[in-house]
C-alpha positions, 0 to 999 in steps of 0.5 A: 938624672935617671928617675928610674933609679931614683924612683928604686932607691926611694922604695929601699929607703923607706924599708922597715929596720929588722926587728929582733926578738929579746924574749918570752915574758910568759906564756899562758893557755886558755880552754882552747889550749892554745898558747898564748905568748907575751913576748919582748921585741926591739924595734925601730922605735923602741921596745915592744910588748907582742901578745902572740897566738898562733902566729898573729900578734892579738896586742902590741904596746910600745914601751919607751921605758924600756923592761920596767914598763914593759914589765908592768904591762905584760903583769897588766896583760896577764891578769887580765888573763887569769881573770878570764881563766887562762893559767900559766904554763911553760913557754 
């Protein structure tokens, strides 16, 4: 047996499935005016809530009960934001 090669397919075996953007829940602005994004991902192991901001996910939530739970955090995620005076715009 060659281990060289046994050592390379190991590496490609324990690389990450892609990922795939499924959409823009909201998208909210704070003092800063920055956005914020709540955007819905596939993932290798379900569907996954992001809260985004300049490129760097602030939170993430793995919702195994796909939209309907996914829905109910990002709802969750975005009072909690209009509470600290962030307000909705257009994503």
């Amino acid at each position: 047996m060659d281990w060289s090669t046994a050592c390379d397919d190991a590496k490609h075996k324990d690389a990450a499935p892609p990922e795939r953007f499924v959409s823009t829940v909201w998208a909210m602005r704070g003092l800063s005016e920055k956005p914020v994004l709540c955007e819905a991902w596939e993932v290798a192991t379900g569907l996954e809530l992001r809260l985004m901001r300049d490129g760097q996910m602030l939170r993430s939530q793995l919702c195994r009960g796909g939209m309907a739970e996914a829905a109910t955090h990002a709802d969750e995620w975005a009072m909690k934001l209009r509470a600290a005076g962030f307000r909705e715009v257009d994503a």
